[in-house]
Backbone as CSV, one residue per row, in Angstrom:
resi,resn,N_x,N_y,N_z,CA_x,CA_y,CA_z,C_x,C_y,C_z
1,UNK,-21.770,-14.927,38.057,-20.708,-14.175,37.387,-21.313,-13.362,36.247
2,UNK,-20.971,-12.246,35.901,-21.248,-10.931,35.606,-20.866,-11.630,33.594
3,UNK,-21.675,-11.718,32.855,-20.944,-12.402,31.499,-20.301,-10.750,30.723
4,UNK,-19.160,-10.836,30.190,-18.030,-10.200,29.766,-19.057,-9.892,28.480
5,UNK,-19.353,-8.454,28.220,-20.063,-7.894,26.893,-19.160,-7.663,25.998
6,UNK,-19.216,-7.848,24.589,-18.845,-7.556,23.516,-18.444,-5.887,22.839
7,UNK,-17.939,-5.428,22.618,-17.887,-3.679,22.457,-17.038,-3.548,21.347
8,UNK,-17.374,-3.502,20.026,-16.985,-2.971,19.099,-15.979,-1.714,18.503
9,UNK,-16.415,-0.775,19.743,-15.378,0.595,19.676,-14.267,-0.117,20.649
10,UNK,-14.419,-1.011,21.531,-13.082,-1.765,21.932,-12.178,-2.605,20.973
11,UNK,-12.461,-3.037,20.548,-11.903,-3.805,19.012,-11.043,-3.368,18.222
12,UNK,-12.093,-1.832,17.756,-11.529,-1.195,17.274,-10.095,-0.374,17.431
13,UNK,-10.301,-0.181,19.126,-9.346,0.590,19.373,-8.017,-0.003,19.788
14,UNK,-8.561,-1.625,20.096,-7.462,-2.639,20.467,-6.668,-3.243,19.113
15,UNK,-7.031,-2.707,17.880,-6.711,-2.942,16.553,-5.440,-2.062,16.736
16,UNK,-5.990,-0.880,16.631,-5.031,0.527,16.677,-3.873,0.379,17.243
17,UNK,-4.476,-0.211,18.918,-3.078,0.192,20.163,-2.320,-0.852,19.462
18,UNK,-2.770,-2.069,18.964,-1.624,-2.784,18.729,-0.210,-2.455,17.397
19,UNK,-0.650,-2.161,16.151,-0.212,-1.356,15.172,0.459,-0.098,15.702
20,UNK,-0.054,0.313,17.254,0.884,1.812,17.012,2.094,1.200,18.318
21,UNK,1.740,0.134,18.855,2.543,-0.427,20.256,4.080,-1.308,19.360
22,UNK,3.537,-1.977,18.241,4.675,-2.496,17.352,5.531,-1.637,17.155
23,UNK,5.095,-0.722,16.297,5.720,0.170,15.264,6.735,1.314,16.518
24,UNK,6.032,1.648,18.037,7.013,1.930,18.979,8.215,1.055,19.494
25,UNK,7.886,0.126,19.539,9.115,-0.712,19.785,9.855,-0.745,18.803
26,UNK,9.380,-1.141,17.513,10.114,-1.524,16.315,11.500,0.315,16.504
27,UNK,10.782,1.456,16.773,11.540,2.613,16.748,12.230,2.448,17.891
28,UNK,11.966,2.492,19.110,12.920,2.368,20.674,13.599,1.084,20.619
29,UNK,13.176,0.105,20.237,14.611,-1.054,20.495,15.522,-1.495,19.294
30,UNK,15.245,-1.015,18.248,16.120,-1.534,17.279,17.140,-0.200,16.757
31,UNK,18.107,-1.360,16.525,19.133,0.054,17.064,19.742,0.593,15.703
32,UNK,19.636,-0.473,14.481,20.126,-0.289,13.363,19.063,0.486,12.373
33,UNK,19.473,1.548,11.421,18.402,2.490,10.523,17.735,1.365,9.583
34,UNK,18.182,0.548,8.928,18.029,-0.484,8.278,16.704,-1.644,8.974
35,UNK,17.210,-1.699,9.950,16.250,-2.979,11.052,14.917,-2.083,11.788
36,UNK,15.278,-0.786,11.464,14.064,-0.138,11.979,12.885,0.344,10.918
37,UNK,13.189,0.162,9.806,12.497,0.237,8.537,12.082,-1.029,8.161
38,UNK,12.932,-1.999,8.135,12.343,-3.709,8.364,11.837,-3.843,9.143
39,UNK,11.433,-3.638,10.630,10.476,-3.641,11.451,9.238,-2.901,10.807
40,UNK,9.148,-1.799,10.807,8.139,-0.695,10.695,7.557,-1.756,8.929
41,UNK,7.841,-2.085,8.152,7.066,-2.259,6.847,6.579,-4.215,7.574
42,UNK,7.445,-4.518,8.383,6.462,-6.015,8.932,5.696,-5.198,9.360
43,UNK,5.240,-4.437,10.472,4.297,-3.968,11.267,2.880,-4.025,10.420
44,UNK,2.998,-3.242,9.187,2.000,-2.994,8.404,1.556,-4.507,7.751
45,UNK,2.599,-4.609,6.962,2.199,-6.013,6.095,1.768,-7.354,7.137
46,UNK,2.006,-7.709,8.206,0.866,-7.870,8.883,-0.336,-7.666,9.265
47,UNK,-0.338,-6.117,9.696,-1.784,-5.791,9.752,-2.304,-6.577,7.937
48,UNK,-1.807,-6.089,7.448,-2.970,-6.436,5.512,-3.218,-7.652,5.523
49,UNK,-2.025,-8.575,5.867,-2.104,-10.100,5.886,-3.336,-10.768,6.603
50,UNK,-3.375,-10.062,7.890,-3.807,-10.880,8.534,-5.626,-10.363,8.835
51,UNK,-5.637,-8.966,8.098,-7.169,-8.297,7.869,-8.071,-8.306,6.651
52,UNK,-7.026,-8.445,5.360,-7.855,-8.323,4.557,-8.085,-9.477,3.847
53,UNK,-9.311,-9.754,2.823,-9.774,-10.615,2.470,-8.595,-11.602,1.740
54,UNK,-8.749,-12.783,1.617,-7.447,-13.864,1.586,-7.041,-13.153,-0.380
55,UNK,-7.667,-12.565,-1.329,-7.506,-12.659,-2.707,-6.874,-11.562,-2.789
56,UNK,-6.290,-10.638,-1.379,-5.185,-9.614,-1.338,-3.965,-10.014,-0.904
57,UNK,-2.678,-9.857,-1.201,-1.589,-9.981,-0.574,-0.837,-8.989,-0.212
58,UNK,0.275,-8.907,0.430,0.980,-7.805,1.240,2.199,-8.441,1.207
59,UNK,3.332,-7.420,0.401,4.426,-7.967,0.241,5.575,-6.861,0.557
60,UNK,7.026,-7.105,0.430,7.827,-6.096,0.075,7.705,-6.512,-1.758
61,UNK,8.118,-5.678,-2.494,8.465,-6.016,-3.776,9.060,-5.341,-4.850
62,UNK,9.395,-5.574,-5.745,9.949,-5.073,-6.899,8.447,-5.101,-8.278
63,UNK,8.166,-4.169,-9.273,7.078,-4.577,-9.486,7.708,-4.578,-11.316
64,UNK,7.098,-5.314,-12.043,7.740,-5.258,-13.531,6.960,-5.907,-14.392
65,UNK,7.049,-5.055,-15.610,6.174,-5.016,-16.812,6.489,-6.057,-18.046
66,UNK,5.171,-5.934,-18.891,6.117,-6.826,-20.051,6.487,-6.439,-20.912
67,UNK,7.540,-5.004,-20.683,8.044,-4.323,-21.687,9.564,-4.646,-20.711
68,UNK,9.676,-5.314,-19.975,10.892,-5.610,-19.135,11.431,-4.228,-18.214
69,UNK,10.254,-3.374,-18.092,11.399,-2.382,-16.918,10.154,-2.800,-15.667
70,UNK,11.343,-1.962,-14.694,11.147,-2.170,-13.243,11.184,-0.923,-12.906
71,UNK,10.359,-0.678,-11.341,10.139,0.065,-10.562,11.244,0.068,-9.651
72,UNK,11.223,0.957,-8.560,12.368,0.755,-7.697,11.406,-0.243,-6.482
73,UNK,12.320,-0.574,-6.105,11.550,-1.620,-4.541,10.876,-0.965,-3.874
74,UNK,9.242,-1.612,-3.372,8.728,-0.923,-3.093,8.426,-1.457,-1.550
75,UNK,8.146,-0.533,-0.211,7.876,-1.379,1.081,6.745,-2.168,1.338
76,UNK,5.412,-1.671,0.529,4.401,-2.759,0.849,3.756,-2.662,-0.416
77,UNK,3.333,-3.421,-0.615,2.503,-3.801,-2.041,1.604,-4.637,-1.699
78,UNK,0.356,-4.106,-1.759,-0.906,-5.027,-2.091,-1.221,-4.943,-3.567
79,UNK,-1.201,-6.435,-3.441,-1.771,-7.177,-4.935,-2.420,-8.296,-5.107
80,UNK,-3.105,-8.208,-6.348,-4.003,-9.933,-6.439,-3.132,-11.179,-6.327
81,UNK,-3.709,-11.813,-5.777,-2.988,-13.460,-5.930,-3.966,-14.581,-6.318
82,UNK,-5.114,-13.931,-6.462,-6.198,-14.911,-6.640,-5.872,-15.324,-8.492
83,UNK,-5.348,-14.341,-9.306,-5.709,-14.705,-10.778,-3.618,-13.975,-11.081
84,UNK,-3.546,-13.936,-10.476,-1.699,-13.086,-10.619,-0.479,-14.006,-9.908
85,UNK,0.230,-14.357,-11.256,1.301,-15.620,-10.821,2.486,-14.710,-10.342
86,UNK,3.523,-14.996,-9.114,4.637,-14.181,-9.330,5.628,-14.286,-10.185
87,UNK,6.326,-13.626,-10.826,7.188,-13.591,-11.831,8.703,-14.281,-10.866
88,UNK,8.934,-14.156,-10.154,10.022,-14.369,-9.456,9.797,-14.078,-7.876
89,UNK,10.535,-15.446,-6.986,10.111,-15.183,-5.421,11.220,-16.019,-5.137
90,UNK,12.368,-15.364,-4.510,13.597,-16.190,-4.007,13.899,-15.910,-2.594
91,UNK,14.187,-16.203,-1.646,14.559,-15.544,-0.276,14.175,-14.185,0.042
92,UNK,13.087,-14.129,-0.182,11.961,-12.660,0.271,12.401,-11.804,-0.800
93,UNK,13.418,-12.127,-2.042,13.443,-10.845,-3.232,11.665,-11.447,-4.080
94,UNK,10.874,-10.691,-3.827,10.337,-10.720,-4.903,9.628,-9.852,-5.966
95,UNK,9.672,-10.211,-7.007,8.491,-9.434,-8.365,7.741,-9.813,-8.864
96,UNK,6.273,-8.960,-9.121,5.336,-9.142,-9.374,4.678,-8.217,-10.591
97,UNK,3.573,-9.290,-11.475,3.649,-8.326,-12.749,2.934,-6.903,-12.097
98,UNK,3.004,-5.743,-13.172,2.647,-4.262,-12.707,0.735,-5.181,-12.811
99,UNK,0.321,-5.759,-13.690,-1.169,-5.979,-13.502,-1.634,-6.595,-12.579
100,UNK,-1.065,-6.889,-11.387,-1.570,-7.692,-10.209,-1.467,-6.392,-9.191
101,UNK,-0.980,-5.028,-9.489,-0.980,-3.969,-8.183,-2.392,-3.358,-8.287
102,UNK,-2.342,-3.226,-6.719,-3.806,-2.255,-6.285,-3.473,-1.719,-5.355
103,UNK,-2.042,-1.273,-4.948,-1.738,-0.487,-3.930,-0.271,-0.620,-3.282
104,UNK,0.167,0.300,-3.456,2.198,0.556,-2.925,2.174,1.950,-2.279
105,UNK,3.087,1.023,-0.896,3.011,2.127,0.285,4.537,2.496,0.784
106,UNK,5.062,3.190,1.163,5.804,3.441,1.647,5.919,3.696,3.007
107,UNK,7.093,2.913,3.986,6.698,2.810,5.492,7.938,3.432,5.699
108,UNK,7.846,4.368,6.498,8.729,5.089,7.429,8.655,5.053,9.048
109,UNK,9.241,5.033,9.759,9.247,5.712,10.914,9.043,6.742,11.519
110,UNK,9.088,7.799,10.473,8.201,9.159,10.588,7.983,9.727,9.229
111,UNK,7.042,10.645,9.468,6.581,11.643,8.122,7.396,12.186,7.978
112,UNK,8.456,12.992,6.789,8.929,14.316,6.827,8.731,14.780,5.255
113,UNK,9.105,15.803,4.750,9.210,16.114,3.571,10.424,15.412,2.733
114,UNK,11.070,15.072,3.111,11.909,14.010,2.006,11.612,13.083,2.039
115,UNK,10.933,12.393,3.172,10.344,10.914,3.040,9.102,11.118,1.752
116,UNK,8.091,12.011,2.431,7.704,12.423,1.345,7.606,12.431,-0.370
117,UNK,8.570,13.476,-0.604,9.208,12.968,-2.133,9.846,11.764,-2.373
118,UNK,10.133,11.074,-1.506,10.923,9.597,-1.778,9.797,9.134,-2.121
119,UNK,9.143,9.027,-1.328,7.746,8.097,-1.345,7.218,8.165,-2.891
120,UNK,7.055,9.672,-3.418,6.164,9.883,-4.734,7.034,9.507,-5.726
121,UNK,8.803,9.602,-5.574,8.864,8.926,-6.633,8.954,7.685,-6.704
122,UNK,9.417,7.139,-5.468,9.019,5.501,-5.850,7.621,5.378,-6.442
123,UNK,6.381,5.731,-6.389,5.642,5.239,-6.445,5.072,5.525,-7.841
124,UNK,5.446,6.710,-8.540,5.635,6.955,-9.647,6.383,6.028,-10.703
125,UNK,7.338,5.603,-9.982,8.355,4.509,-10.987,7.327,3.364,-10.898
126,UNK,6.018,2.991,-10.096,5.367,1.725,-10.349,4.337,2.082,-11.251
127,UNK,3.659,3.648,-11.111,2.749,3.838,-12.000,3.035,3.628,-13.323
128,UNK,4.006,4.223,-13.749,4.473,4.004,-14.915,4.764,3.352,-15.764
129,UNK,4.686,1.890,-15.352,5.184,0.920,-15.884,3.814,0.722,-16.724
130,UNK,3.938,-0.104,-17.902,2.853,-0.879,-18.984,2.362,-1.964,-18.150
131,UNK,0.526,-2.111,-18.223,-0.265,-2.972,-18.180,-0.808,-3.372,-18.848
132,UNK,-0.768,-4.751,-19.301,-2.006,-5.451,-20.394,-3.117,-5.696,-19.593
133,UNK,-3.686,-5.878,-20.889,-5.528,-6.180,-20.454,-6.026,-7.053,-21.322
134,UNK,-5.854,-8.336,-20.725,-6.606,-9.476,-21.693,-8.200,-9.556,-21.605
135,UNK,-8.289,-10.122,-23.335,-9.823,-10.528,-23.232,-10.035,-11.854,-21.863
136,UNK,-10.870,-11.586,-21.251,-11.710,-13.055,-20.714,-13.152,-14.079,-20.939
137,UNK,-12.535,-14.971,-20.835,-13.770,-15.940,-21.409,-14.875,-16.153,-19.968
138,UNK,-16.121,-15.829,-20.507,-17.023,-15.810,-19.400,-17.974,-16.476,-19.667
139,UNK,-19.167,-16.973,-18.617,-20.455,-17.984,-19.058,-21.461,-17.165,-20.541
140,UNK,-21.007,-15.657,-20.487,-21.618,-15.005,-21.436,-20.842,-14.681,-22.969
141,UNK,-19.834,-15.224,-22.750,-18.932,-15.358,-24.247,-17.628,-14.919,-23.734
142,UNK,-16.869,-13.886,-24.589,-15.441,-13.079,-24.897,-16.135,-12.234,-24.266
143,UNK,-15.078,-11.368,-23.538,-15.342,-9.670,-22.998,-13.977,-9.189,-23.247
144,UNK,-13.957,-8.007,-23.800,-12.903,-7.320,-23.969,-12.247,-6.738,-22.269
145,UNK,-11.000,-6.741,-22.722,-10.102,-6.706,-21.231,-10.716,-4.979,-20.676
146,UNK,-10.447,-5.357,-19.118,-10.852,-4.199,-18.778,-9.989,-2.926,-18.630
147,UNK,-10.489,-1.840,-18.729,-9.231,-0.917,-18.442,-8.606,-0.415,-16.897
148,UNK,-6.930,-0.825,-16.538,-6.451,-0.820,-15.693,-6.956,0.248,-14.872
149,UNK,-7.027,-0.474,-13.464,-7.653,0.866,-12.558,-6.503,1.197,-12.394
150,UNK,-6.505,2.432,-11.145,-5.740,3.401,-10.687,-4.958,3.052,-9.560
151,UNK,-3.534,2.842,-9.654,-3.278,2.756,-8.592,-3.010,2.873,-7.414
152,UNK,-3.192,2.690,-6.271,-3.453,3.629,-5.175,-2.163,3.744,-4.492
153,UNK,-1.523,4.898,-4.150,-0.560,4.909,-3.109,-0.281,5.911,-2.181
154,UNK,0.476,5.778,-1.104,0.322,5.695,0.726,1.430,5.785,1.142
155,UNK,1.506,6.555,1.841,2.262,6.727,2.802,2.436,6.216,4.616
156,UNK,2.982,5.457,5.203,2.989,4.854,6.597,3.494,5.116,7.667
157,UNK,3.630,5.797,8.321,4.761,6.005,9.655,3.799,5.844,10.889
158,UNK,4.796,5.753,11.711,4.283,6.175,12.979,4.396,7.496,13.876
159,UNK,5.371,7.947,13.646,5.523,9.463,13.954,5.615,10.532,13.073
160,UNK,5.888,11.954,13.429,5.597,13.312,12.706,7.212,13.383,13.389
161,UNK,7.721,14.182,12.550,8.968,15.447,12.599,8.721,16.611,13.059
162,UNK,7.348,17.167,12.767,6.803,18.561,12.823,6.022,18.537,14.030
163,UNK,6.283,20.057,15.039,5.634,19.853,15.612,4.118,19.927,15.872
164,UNK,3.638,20.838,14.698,2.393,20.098,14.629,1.989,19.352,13.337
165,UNK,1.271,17.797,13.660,2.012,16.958,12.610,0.839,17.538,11.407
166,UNK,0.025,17.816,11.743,-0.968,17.978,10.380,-1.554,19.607,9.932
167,UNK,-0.266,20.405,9.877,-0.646,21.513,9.603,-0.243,21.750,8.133
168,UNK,-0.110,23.361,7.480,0.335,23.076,5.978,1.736,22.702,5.622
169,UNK,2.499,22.280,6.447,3.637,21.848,5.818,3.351,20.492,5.690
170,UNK,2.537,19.576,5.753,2.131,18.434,5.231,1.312,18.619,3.950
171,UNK,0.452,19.488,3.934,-0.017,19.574,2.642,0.725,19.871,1.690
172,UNK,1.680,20.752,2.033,2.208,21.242,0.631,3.213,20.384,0.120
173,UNK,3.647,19.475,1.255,4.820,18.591,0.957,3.918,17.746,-0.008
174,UNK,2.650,17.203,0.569,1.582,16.675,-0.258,1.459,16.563,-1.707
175,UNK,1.483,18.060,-1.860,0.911,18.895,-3.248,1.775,19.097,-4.522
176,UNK,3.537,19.042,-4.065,4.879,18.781,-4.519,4.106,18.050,-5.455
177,UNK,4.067,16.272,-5.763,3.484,15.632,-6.893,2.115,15.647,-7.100
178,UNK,1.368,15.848,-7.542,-0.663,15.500,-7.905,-0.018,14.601,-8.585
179,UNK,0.786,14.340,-10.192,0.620,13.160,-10.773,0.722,12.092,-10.583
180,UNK,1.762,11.181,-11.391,2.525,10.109,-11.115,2.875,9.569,-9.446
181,UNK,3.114,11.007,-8.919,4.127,10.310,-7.561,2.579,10.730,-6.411
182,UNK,1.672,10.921,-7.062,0.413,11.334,-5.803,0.658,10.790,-4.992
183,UNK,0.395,11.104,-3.625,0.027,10.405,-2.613,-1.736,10.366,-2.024
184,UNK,-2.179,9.259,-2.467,-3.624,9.011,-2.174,-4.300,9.146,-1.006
185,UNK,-3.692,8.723,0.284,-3.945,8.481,1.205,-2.339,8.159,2.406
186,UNK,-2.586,8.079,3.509,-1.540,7.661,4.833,-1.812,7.663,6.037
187,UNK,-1.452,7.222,6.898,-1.195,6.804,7.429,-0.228,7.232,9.000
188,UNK,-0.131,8.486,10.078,0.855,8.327,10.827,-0.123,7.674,12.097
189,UNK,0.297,6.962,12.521,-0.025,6.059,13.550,-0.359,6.968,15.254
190,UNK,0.143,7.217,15.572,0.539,7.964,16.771,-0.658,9.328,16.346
191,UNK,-1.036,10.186,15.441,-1.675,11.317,15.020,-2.993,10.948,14.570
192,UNK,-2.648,10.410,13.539,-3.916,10.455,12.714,-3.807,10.112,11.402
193,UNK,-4.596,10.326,9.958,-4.660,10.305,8.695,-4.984,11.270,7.928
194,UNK,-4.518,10.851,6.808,-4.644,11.929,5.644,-5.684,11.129,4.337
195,UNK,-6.008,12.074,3.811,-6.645,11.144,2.991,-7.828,10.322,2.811
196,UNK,-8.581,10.021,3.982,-9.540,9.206,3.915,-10.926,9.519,4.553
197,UNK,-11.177,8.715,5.131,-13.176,9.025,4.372,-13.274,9.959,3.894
198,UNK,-12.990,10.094,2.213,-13.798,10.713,1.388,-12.596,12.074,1.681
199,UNK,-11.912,12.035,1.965,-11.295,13.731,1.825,-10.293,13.492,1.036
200,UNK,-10.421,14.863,0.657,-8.920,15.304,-0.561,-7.600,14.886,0.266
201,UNK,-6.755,14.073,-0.401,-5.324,13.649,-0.279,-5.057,14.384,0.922
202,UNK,-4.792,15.642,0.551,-3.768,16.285,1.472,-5.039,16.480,2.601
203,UNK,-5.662,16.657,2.914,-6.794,16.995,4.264,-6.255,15.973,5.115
204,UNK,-5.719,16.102,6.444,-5.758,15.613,7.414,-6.414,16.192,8.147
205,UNK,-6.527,14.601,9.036,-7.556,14.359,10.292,-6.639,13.862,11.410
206,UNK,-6.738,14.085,12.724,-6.456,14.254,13.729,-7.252,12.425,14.287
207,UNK,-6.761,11.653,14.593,-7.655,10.097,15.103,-6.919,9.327,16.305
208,UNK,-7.642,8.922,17.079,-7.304,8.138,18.015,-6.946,6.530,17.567
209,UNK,-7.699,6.556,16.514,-7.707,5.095,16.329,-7.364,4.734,14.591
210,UNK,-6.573,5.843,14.739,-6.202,6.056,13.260,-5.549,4.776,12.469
211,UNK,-4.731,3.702,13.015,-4.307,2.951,12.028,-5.599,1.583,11.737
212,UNK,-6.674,1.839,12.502,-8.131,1.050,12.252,-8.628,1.681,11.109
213,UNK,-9.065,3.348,11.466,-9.798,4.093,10.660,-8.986,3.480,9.064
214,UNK,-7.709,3.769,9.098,-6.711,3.584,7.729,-7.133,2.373,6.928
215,UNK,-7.417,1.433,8.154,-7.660,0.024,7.197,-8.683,-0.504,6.950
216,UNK,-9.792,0.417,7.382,-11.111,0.262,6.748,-11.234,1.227,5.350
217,UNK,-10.648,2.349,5.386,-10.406,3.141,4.008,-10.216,2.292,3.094
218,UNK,-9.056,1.187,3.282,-8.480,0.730,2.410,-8.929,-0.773,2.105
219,UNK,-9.989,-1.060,2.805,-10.876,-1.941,2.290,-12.157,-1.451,1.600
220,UNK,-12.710,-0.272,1.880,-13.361,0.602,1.188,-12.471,0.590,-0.260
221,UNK,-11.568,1.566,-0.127,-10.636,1.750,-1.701,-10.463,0.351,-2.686
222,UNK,-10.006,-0.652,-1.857,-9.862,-1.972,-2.922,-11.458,-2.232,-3.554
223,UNK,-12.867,-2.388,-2.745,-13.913,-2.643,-3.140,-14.267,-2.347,-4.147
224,UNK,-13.546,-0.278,-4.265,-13.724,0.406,-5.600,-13.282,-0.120,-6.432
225,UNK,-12.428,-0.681,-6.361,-11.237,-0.985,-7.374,-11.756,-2.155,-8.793
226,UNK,-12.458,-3.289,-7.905,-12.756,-4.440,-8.391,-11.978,-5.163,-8.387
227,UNK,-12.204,-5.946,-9.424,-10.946,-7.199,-10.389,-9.761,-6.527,-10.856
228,UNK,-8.596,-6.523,-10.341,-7.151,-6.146,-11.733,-7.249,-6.867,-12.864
229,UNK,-6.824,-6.010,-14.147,-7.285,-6.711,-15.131,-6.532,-8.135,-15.552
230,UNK,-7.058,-8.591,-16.367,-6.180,-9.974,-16.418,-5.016,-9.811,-17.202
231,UNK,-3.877,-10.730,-17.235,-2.559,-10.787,-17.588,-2.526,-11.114,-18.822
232,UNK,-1.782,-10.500,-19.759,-1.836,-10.797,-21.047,-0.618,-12.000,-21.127
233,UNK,-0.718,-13.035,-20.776,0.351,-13.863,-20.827,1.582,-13.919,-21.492
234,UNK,1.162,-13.659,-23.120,1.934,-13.843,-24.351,2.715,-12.394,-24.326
235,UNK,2.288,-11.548,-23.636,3.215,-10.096,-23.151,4.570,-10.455,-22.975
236,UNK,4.150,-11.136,-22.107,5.853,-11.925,-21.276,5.984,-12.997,-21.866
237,UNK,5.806,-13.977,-22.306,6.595,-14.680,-23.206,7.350,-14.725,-24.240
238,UNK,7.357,-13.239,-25.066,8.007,-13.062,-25.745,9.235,-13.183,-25.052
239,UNK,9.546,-12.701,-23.636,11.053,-12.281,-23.326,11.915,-14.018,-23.251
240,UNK,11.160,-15.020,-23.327,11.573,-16.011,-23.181,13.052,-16.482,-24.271
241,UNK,12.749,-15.564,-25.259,13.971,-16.208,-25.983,14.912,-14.849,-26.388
242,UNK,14.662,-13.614,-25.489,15.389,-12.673,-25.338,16.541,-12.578,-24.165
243,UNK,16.575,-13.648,-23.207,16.865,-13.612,-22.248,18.089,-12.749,-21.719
């Protein structure tokens, strides 16, 4: 018997078909707008769960500071859990402090230009929020806290609106926010990506195996990232007798 070889660009591409085979069903059999957006953000937060290193998590969430404001809900959130307690986790509502984010995505069922701006300002309402930066005690003494990285955010679908999905009406929809509401990088499943190896935001690429390519970016991007800085504890304890 002939022994079954190993193939890496198979892997790869059996990564892909599966992420873009979900996210089709999740659109053709579910019949409610609601249950098809709850499908489509499991689709993803699986893939993170179950790929990236265990000291990332993948959530839906609400994200909040210790100046007490909040972001609007966000569809996927990767964040630390290795050194980041949740603030609150009740029947899948949960929040997490703004210093445990390293990445909020927004999942659609398709790209369009209002998903778009939805996307930047949700994601703007997370940038915005206040992060502390505690000192940490190390084998080499006190180190002053580090300064908060950048947070990264994304866009997810599986389909385009347009008929061609990566021409300039994606960029410019793109280009609408650079600040607060940027969009870093995305994600359409079925096309291709924007954003990644190494290209400017709005540059899309055309991929077969695009929701693989996406999640090696984004193990690339966290690497950059490092450590989130640590939690200033006593931030939030003040609110304890503000309640």
């Amino acid at each position: 018997m002939k022994k079954r070889q190993w193939s890496l660009p198979k892997l790869m591409e059996g990564l892909h078909e599966k992420v873009a085979r979900d996210l089709k069903i999740a659109r053709e059999t579910l019949g409610h707008p609601v249950a098809k957006g709850d499908g489509s953000q499991a689709v993803w937060i699986t893939l993170f769960e179950n790929h990236l290193p265990q000291r990332y998590r993948a959530q839906t969430a609400t994200i909040v500071d210790s100046n007490g404001s909040f972001s609007d809900q966000i569809d996927v959130v990767l964040y630390d859990r290795q050194y980041s307690p949740f603030i609150f986790n009740f029947k899948g509502q949960v929040v997490i402090p703004a210093e445990a984010v390293y990445a909020v995505f927004e999942a659609k069922q398709e790209i369009t230009k209002p998903n778009i701006a939805y996307a930047q300002q949700k994601i703007a309402s997370v940038r915005q929020l206040h992060r502390t930066s505690a000192n940490v005690q190390t084998v080499d003494g006190l180190r002053p806290g580090k300064t908060p990285q950048h947070i990264l955010g994304g866009f997810l679908a599986f389909e385009c609106r347009w008929k061609r999905p990566f021409d300039q009406t994606l960029a410019r929809a793109l280009n609408v926010d650079q600040n607060d509401g940027r969009l870093d990088l995305g994600c359409i499943a079925a096309h291709g990506t924007f954003g990644c190896n190494g290209a400017d935001c709005t540059t899309a690429c055309y991929d077969t195996k695009a929701a693989t390519c996406f999640l090696l970016e984004i193990m690339t991007r966290l690497q950059e990232c490092g450590t989130v800085p640590a939690i200033d504890f006593r931030a939030y304890s003040k609110w304890l007798s503000n309640g």
